[in-house]
KENU-130577 format. One record per atom (N, C-alpha, C): x, y, z. Coordinates in steps of 0.05 Angstrom, whole numbers, padded with zeros to 5 digits, always signed. Atoms other than C-alpha are relative to their C-alpha. Example, Ala and Ser with C-alpha at 12.3 -4.5 7.8 and 13.67 -1.06 7.14 Angstrom:
2
+00018-00024+00000 +00246-00090+00156 +00018+00024+00000 -00016-00024-00001 +00273-00021+00143 -00015+00022+00014 
//
This chain:
365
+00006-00020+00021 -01177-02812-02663 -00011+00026+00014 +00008-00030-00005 -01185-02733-02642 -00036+00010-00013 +00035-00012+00006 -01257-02712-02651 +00001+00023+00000 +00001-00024-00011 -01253-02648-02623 +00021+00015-00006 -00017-00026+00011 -01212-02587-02653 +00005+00010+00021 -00017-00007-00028 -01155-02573-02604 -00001+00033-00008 -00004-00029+00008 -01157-02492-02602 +00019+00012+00010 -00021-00019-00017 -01104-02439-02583 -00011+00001+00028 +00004-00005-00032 -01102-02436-02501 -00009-00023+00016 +00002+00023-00008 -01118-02502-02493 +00019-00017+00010 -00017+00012-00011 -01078-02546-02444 -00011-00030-00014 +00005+00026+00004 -01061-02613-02477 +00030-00015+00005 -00009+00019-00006 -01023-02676-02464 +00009-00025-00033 +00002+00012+00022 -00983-02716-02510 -00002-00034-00002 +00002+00024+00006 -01001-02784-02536 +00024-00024-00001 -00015+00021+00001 -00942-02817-02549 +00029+00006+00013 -00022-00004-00019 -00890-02780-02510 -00012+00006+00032 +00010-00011-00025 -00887-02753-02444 +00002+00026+00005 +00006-00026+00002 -00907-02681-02429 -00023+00006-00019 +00019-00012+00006 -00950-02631-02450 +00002+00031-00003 -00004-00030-00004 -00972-02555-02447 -00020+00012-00010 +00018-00019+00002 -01009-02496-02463 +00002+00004-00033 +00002-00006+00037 -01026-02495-02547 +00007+00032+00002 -00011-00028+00001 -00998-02431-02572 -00012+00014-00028 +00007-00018+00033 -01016-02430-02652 +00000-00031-00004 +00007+00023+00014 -01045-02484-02697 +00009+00005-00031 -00008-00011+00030 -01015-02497-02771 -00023-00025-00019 +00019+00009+00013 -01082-02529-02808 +00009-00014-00023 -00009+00015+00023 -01042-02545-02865 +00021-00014-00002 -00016+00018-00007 -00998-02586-02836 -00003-00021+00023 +00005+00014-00026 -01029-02611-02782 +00013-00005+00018 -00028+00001-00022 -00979-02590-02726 -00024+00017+00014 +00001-00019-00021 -00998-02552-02661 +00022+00008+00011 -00025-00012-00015 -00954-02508-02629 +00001+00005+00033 +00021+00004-00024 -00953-02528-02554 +00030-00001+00011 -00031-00016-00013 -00906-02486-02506 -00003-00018+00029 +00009+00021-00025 -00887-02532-02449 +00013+00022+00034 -00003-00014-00023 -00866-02514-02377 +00028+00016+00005 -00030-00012+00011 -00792-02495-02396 -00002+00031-00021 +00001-00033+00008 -00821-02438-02440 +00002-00015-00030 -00007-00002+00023 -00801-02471-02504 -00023-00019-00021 +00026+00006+00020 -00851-02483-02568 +00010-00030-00015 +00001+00022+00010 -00855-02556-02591 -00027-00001-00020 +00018+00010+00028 -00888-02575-02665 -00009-00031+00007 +00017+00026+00004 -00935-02632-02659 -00025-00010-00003 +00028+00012+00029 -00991-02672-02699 -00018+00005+00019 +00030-00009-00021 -01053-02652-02670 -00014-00021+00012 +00009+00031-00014 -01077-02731-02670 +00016-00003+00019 -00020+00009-00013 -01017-02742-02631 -00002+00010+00038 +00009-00017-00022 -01052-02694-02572 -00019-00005+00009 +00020+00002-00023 -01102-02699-02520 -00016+00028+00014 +00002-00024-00010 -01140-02641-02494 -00005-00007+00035 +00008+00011-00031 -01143-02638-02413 -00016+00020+00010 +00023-00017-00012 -01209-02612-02378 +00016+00016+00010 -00005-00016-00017 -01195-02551-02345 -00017-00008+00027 +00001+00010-00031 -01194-02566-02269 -00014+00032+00028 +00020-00014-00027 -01243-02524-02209 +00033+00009+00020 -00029-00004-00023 -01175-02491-02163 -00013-00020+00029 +00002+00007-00032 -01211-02505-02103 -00010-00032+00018 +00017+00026-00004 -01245-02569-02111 +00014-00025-00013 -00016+00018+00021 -01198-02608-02165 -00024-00010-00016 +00022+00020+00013 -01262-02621-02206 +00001+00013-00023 +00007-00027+00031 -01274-02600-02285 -00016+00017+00005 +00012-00021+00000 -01299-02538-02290 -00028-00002-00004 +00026-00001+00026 -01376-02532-02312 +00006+00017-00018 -00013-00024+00029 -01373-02501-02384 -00037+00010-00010 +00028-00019-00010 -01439-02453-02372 -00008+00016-00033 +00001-00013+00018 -01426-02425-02444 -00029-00005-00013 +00020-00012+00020 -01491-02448-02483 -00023-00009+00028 +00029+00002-00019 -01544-02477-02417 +00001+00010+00027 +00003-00013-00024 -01523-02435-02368 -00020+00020+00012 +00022-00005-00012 -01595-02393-02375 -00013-00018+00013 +00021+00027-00001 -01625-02453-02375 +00005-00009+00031 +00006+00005-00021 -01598-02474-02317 -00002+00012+00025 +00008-00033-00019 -01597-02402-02278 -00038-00011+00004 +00024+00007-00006 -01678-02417-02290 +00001-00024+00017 +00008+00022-00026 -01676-02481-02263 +00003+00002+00025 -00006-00002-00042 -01641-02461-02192 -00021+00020-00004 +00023-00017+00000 -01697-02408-02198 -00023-00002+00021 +00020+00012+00004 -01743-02451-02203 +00000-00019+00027 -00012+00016-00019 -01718-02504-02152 -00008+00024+00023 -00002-00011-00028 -01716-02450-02102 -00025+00015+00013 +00026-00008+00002 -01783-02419-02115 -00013-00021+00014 +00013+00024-00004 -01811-02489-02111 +00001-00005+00039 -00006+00001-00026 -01778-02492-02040 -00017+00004+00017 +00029-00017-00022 -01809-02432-02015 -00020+00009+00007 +00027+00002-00005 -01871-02443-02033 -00005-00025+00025 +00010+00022-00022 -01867-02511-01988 +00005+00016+00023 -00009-00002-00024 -01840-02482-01935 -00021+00030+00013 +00009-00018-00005 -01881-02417-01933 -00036-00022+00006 +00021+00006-00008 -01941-02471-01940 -00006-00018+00030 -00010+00019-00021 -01910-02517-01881 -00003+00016+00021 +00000-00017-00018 -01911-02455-01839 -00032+00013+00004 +00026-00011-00008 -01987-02436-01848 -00011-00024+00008 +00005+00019-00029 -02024-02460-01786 -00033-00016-00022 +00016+00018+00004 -02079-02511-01805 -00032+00013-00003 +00016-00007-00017 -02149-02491-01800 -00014-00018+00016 +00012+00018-00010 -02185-02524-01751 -00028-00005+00003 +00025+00002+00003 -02259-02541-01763 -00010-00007+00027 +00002+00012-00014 -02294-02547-01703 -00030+00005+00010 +00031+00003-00004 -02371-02573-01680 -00019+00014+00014 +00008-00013-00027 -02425-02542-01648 +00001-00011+00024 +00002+00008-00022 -02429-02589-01594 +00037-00007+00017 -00029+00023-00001 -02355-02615-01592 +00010+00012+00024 -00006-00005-00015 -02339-02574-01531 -00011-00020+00024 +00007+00019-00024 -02365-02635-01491 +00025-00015-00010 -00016+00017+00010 -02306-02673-01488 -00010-00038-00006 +00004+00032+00005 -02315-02745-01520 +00028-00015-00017 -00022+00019+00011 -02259-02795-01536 -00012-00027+00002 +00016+00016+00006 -02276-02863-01556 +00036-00022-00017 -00027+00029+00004 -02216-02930-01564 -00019-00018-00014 +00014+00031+00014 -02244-02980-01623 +00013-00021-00006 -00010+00023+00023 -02223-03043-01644 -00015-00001-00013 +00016+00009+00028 -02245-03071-01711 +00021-00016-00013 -00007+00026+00012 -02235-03138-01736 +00014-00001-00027 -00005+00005+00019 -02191-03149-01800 -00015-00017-00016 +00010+00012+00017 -02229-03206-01819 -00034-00014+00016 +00014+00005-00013 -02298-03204-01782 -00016-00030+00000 +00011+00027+00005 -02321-03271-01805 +00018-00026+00013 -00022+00029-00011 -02249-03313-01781 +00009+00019+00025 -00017-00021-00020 -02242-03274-01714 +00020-00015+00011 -00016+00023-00013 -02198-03342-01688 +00028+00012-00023 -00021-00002+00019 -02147-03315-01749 +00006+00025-00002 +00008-00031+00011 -02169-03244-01754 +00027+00019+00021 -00018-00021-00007 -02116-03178-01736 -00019+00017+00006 +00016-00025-00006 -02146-03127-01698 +00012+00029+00001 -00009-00018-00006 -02141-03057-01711 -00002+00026+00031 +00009-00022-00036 -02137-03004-01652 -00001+00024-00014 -00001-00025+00008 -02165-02936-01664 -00008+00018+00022 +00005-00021-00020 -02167-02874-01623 -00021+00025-00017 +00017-00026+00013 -02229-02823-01645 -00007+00020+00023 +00004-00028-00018 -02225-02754-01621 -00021+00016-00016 +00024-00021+00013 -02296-02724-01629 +00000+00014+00019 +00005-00027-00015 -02293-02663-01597 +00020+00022-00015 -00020-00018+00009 -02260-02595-01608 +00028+00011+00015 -00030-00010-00012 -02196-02605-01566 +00016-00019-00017 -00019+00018+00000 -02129-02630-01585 +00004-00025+00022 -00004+00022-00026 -02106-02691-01545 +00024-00011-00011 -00019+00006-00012 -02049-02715-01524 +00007-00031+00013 +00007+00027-00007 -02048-02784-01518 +00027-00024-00001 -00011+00021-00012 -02006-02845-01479 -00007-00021-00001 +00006+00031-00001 -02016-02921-01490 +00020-00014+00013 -00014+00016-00016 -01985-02961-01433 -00004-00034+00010 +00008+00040+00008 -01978-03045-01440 +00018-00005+00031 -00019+00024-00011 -01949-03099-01397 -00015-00002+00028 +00006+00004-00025 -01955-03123-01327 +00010+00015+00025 +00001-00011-00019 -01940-03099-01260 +00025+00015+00003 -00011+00003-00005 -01874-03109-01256 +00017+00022-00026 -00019-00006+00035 -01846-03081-01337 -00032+00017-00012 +00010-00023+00018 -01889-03023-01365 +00012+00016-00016 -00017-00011+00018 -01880-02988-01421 -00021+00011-00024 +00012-00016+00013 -01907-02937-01464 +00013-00009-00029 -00002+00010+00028 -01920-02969-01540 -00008+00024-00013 +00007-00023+00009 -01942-02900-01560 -00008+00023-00004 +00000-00029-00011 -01947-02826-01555 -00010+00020-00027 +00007-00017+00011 -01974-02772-01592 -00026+00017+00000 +00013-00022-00008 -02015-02711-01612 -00029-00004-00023 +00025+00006+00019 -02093-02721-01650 -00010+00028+00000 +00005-00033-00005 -02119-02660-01673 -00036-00003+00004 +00026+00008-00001 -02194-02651-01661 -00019+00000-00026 +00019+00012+00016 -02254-02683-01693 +00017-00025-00024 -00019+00010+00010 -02195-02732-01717 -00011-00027+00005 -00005+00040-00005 -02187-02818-01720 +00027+00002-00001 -00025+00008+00001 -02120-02842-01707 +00017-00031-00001 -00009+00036-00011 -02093-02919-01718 +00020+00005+00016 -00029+00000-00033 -02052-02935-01646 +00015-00025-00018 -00006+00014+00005 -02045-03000-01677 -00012-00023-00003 +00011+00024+00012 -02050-03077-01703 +00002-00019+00007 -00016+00009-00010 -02051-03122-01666 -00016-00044-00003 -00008+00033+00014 -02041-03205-01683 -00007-00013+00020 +00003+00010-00014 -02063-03251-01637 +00012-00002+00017 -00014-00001-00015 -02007-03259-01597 +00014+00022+00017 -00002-00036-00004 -02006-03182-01589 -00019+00001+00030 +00032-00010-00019 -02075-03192-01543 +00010-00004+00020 -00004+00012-00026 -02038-03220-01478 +00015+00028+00014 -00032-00022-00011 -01985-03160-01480 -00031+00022+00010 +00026-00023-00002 -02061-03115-01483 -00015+00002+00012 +00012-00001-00014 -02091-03147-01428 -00005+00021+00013 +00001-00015-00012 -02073-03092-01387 +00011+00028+00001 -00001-00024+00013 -02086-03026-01417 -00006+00034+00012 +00010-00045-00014 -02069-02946-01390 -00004+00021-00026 +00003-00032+00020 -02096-02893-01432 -00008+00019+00016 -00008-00037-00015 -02069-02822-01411 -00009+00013-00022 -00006-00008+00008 -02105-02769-01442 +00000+00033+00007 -00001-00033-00021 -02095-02687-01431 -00011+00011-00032 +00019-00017+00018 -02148-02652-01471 +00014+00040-00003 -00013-00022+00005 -02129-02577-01496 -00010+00017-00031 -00008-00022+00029 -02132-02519-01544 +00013+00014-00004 -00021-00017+00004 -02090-02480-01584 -00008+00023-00011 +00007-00027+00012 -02080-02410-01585 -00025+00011-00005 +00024-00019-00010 -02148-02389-01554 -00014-00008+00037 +00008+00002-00011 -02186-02385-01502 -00013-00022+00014 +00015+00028-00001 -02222-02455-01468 -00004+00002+00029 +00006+00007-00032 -02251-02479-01407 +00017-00037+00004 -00017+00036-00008 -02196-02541-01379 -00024-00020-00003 +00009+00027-00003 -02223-02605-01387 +00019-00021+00020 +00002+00027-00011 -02209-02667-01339 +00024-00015-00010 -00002+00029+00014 -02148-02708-01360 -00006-00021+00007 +00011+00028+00007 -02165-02783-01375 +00030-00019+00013 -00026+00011-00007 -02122-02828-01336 -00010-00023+00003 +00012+00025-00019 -02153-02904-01331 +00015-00025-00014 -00007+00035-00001 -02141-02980-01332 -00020-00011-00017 +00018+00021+00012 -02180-03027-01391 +00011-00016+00007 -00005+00027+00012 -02174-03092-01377 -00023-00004-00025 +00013+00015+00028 -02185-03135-01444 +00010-00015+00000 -00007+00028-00002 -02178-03206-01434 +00002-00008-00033 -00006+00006+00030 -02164-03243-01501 -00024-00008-00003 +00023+00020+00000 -02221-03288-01499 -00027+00029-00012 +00027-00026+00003 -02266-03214-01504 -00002+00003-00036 -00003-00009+00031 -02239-03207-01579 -00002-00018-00023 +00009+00029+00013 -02264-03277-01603 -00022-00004+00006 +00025+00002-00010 -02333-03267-01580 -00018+00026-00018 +00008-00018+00017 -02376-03239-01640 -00019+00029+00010 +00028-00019+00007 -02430-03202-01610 +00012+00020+00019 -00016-00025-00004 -02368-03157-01579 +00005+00024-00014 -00003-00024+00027 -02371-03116-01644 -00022-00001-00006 +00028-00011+00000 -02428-03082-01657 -00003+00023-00014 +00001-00019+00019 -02453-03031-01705 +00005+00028+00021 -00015-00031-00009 -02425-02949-01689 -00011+00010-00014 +00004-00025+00008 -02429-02885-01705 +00023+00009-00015 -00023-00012+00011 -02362-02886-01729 +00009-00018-00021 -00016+00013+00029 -02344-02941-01783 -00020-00019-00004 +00018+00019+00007 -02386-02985-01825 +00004-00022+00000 +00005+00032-00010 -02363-03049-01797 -00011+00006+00035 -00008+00011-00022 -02371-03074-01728 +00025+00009+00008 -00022-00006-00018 -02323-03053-01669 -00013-00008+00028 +00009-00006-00027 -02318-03055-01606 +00015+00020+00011 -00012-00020-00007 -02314-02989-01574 -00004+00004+00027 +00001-00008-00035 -02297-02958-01500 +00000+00026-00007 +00002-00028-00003 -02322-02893-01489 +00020+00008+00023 -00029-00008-00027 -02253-02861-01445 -00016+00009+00017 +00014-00020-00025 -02296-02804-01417 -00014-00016+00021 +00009+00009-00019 -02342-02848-01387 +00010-00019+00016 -00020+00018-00008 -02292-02901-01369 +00010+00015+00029 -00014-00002-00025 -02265-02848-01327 -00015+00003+00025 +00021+00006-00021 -02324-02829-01293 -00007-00020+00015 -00008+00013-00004 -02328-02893-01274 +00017-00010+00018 -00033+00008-00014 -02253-02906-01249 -00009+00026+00032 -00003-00024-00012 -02272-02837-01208 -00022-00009+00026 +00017-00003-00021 -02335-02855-01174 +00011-00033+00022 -00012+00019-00018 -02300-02929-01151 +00021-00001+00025 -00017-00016-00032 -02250-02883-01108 -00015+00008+00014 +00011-00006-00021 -02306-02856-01070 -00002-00018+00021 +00005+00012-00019 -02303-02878-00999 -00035-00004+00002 +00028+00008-00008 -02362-02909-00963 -00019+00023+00024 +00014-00023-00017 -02374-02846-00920 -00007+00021-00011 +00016-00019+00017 -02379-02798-00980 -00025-00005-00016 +00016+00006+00013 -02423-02844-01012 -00037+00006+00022 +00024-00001-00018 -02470-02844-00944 -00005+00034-00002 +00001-00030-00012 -02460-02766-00937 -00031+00003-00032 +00020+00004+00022 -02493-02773-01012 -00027-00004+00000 +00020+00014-00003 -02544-02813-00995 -00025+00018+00009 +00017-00017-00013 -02569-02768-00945 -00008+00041-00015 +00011-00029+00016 -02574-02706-00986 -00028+00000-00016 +00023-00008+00012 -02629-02683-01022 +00004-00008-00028 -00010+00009+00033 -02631-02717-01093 -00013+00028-00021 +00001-00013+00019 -02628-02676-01147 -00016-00012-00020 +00019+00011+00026 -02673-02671-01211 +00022-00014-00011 -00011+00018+00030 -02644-02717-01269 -00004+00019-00021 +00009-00026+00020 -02621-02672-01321 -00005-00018-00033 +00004+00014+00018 -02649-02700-01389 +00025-00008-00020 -00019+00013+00014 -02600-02739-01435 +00000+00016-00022 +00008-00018+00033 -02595-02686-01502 +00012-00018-00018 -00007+00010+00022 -02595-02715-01559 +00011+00009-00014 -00015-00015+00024 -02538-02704-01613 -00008+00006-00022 +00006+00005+00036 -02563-02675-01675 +00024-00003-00016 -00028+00005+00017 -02529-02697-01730 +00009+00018-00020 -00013-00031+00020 -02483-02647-01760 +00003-00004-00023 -00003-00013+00041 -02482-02613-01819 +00018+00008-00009 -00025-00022+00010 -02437-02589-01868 -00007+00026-00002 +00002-00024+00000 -02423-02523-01868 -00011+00009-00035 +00007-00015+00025 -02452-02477-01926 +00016-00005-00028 -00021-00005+00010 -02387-02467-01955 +00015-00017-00016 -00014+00026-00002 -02370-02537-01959 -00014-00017-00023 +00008+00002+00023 -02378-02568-02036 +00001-00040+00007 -00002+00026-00003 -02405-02646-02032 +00005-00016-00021 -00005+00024+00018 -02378-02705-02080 -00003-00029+00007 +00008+00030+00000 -02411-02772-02080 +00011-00010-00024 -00016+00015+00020 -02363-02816-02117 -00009-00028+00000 +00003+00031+00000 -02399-02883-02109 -00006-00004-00032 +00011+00009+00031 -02408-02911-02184 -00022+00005-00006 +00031-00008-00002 -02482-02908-02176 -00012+00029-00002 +00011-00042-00003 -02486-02824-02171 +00011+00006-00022 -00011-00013+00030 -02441-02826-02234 -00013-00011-00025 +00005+00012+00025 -02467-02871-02286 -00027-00017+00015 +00028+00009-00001 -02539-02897-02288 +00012-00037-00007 -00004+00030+00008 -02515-02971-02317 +00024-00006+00008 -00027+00002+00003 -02450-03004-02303 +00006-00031-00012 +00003+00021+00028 -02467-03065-02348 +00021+00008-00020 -00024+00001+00012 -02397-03081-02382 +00023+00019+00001 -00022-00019-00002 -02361-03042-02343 +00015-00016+00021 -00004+00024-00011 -02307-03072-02314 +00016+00027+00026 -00005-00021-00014 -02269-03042-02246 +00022+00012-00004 -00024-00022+00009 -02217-03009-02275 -00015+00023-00017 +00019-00028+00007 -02272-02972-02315 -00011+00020+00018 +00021-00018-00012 -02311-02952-02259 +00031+00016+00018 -00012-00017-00015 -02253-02928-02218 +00014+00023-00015 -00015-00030+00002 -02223-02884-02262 -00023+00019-00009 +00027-00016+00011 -02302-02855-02281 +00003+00014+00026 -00005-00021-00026 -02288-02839-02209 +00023+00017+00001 -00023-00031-00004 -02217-02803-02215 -00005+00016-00014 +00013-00021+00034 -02248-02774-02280 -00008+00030+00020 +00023-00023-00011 -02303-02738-02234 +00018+00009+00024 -00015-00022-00009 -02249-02724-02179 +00016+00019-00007 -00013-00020+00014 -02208-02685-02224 -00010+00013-00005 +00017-00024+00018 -02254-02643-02261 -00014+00008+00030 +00011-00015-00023 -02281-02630-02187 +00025+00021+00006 -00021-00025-00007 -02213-02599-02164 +00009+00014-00016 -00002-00023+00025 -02204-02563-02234 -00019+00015+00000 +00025-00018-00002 -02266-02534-02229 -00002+00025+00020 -00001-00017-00030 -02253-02503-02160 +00027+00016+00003 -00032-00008-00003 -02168-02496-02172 +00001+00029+00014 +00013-00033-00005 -02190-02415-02166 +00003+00008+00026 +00012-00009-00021 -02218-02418-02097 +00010-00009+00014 -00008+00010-00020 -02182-02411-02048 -00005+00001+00027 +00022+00007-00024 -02202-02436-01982 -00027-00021-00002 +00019+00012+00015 -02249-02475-02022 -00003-00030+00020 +00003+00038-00010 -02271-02548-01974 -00019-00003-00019 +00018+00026+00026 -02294-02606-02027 +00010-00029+00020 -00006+00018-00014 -02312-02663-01984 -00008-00025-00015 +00006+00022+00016 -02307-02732-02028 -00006-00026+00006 +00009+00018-00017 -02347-02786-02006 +00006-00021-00024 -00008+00016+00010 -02312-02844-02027 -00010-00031+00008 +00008+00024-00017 -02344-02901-01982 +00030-00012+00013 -00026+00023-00007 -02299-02951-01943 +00005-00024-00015 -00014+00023+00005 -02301-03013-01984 +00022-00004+00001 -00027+00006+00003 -02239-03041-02003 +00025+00014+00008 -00016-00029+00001 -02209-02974-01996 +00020+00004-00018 -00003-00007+00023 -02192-02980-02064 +00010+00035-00008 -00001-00014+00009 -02212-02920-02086 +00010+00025+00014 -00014-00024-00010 -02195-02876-02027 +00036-00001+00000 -00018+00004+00000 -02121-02901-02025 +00012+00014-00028 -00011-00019+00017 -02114-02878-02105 -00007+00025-00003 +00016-00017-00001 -02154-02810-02080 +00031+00016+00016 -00024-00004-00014 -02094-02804-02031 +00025+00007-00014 -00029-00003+00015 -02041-02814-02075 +00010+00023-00026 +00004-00023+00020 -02065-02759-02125 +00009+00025+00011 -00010-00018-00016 -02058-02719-02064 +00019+00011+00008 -00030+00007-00012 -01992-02733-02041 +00017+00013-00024 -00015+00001+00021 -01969-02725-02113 -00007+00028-00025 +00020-00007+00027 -02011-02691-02166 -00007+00033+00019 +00021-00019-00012 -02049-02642-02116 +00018+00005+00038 -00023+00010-00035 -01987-02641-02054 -00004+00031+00009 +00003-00029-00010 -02007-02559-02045 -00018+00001+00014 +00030-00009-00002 -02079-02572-02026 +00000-00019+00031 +00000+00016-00030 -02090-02591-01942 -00030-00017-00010 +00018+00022+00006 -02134-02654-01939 +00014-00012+00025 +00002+00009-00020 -02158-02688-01881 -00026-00022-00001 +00026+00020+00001 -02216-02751-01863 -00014+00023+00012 +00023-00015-00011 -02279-02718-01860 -00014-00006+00028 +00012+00001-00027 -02327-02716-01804 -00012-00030+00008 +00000+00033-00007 -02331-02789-01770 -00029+00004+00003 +00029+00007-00009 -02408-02776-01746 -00016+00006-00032 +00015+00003+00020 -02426-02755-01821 +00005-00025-00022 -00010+00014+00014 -02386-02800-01857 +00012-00035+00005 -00019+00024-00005 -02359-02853-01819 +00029+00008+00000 -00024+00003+00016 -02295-02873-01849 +00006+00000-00029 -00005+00001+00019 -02316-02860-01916 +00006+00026-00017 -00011-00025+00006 -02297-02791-01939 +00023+00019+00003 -00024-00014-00014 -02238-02748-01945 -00005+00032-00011 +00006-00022-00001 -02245-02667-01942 +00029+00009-00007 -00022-00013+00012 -02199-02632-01990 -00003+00035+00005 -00002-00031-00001 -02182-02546-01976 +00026+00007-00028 -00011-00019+00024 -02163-02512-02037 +00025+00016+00017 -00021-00019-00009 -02100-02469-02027 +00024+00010-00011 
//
C-alpha cells in the first residue's frame, strides 16, 4: 500500500511490471501517474502500482540526506560538536600548573610497598608505589630478573610532589622482585634549576622480607603501614660502598668537620588561595543515627557539588577535598564526577605530607 504521495519529478519504479522513470504529471481523479521512461515516451499508470526510488549521492551511491526541515538543527549541532572539540583541545594544550614546596628543592624519592590485606600477609597482594616529594620531574626505570635476562617492567614520567602505582604484585610476583634497579633522572621544565644526581641502585628484597609484619610501619605518606626505601639515601649508600680503602684512609686523616644539624621539615601548608573541604560524615552532619551509607555518601556528593557551584566563576580557583582513604569509596565516585560531570576542571592527589592519600585537589578552569 503507497503511503506517501508520489509527486511530479520523482523517479519511480513499477510494481508489477518492469521499468520505471521520471513522473511527469499526476491525474488525482483517476489515479494514474504519468511516468516518462528512458525511451522518452509517457506511460499512464496507477499510482499504487508505483514505488518511489530514493534519490542516490553521484559520488558515493548513498541516498541523499533530505536537509529540507532539520538541516538548522543539524548545522547547530556540527557547530556545536566542533566548538566542543576546540575547547578540549585548546584545554589539552594549556601547560599544567605546577605547585611546588618550599623545601622540595632537596631532592627526595621514596619506593613503598603496602599490603592489600595487612592482617593475611601469607595471602595478601602488594602494592608498589613510587612518591615523588620534591619539586622535580622524574623520570623513572624499574628493572627485574636475574643476571643473565633483565628487563625493564616499566618506564615513565611523575610529575613533582606526585605518587605513582609501578605496580601489584601476587606472591609469585616477589621472586621475579628479588632483584630490583631503580633508574631515576631528576629535572625541570622550562626554567631554571640546579642538576640533581641521577639515582641509579640495586634493592635486594628477598620474599621472606614481605611476610614479616613489623616490615610495615606507620609513614608520612599513607594511613596504613608500608614498607618504604628512601632512593636518595639508598644511593648515598651504594656511592660511599665504591669508595676505595685509600680514600677512606686519606678521610680519616683529615680534619673532621662540624656535623651540620639535621633540619627539621615543617609541615606544609596550604597556600592562601587554596579553599579546604572536609568531606568525612562527621564535619557534615552532627548525628548519623539511621542513616544508612548510601545516605551519607551522597550527603557527601551533595556538599561536593554545591562546593564546585559555588566556585564554577573562579577561575584558577584550587578546592582541595579531603575525602580520607577508607574504602576509597567515596574518592573513586569523587573521580568519576570528574572524568564525566566536571571533565574541564584539572584535578590532581593533593599533597602526600598533608594529606596522605586522602585528598584530591580540584583547579577551577
Amino acid at each position: 500500500m503507497q503511503t506517501k504521495k508520489i509527486k511530479p519529478g520523482e523517479r519511480v519504479r513499477f510494481l508489477n511490471a518492469v521499468g520505471g522513470g521520471k513522473v511527469t504529471r499526476i491525474d488525482e481523479k483517476q489515479g494514474l501517474i504519468y511516468v516518462e521512461d528512458e525511451d522518452g515516451f509517457e506511460i499512464p499508470v496507477l499510482e499504487k502500482e508505483c514505488v518511489v526510488i530514493p534519490e542516490v549521492n553521484e559520488t558515493t551511491n548513498f541516498p541523499k540526506r533530505d536537509f529540507s526541515s532539520p538541516q538548522e538543527e543539524y548545522a547547530n549541532q556540527q557547530k556545536e560538536e566542533v566548538q566542543k572539540v576546540k575547547i578540549e583541545v585548546e584545554q589539552a594544550e594549556k601547560p599544567i600548573e605546577i605547585i611546588e614546596t618550599e623545601d622540595g628543592d632537596d631532592l627526595r624519592c621514596f619506593l613503598a610497598f603496602i599490603p592489600t590485606s595487612i592482617k593475611k600477609l601469607s595471602e595478601s597482594k602488594f602494592k608498589c608505589l613510587l612518591i615523588n616529594d620534591s619539586n622535580y620531574f622524574l623520570f623513572y626505570n624499574f628493572i627485574i630478573g636475574n643476571k643473565e635476562e633483565r628487563r625493564s617492567v616499566t618506564n615513565n614520567l611523575i610529575e613533582p610532589n606526585m605518587q605513582e602505582k609501578i605496580a601489584e604484585l601476587s606472591s609469585n610476583h616477589l621472586n621475579d622482585w628479588e632483584n630490583l634497579q631503580v633508574q631515576v633522572v631528576p629535572f625541570k621544565k622550562d626554567k631554571i634549576y640546579t642538576p640533581q644526581a641521577a639515582i641509579d641502585i640495586n634493592l635486594h628484597l628477598p620474599p621472606l622480607k614481605f611476610y614479616k609484619l613489623h616490615n610495615f610501619t606507620e609513614n608520612d605518606y599513607f594511613d596504613e603501614p608500608a614498607m618504604l626505601f628512601d632512593l636518595t639515601q639508598q644511593q648515598d649508600k651504594s656511592a660511599l660502598s665504591n669508595i676505595s680503602a685509600e680514600e677512606i684512609k686519606k678521610a680519616i686523616l683529615q680534619k673532621e668537620r662540624p656535623a651540620i644539624p639535621k633540619r627539621k621539615r615543617p609541615k606544609l601548608k596550604l597556600q592562601s588561595d587554596i579553599i579546604e573541604v572536609d568531606l568525612h560524615i562527621h564535619e557534615l552532619v552532627e548525628i548519623t543515627t539511621g542513616l544508612s551509607n548510601a545516605d551519607m555518601l551522597q550527603l557527601q556528593l551533595d556538599k561536593f557539588h554545591a562546593v564546585i557551584d559555588e566556585n564554577k566563576n573562579k577561575k584558577g580557583q584550587k578546592i582541595v577535598f579531603i575525602h580520607g582513604k577508607g574504602e576509597g569509596v567515596l574518592r573513586n565516585e569523587i573521580l568519576k564526577l570528574l572524568k564525566s560531570r566536571y571533565k574541564s576542571y584539572y584535578y590532581q592527589d593533593a599533597s602526600f605530607k598533608e594529606y596522605g592519600f586522602g585528598a584530591t585537589m580540584v583547579m577551577i578552569r
